[in-house]
C-alpha positions, 0 to 999 in steps of 0.5 A: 500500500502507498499513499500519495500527498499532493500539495498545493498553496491555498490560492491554487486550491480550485487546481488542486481541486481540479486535478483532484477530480480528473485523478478520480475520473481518470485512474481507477487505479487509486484506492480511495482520493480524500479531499483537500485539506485547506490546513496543515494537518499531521506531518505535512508543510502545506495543505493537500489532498492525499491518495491510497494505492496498492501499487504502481503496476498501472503507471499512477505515479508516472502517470502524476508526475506527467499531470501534476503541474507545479504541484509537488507530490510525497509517495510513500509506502505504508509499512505499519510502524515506521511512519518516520522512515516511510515519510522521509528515506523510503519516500520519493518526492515528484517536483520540489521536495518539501520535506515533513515535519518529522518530529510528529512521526513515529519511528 
């Protein structure tokens, strides 16, 4: 399982939104697509809309960095446990990295 965080400032939040809903429309692939969050929340640096996927067998991460825009977007996998470690080693990051607020991870 990995989950995908795409970030977003809060005066593009109609694009993110946007690209939110061709996400939904266009990969059936994604497990579940939650809504954005106009907030920080948890570990995250800017606001964003998260993504659940089993794997990239079907190219969605490729498939993100080619429709992404100038969003940056965190995948990581879900490992149960080390949310340190899947949030920052094991994590790749699709444009500019932001990094996480690593002290509000388990490790």
């Amino acid at each position: 399982m990995f989950h995908g965080h795409v970030y977003f400032g809060l005066r593009n939040a109609q694009l993110a939104e946007d690209f939110r809903q061709k996400l939904i429309q266009e990969r059936k692939d994604a497990i579940e697509v939650f809504p954005l969050v106009q907030r920080l929340v948890g570990p995250h640096k800017m606001p964003m809309f998260e993504i659940h996927f089993k794997n990239n067998d079907n190219n969605l991460i490729e498939w993100l960095e080619a429709e992404r825009g100038d969003m940056s977007v965190l995948i990581h996998p879900v490992t149960g446990g080390e949310e340190l470690l899947d949030h920052t080693e094991r994590a790749i990051w699709l444009g500019r990295e932001l990094g996480v607020f690593e002290e509000t991870l388990s490790s």
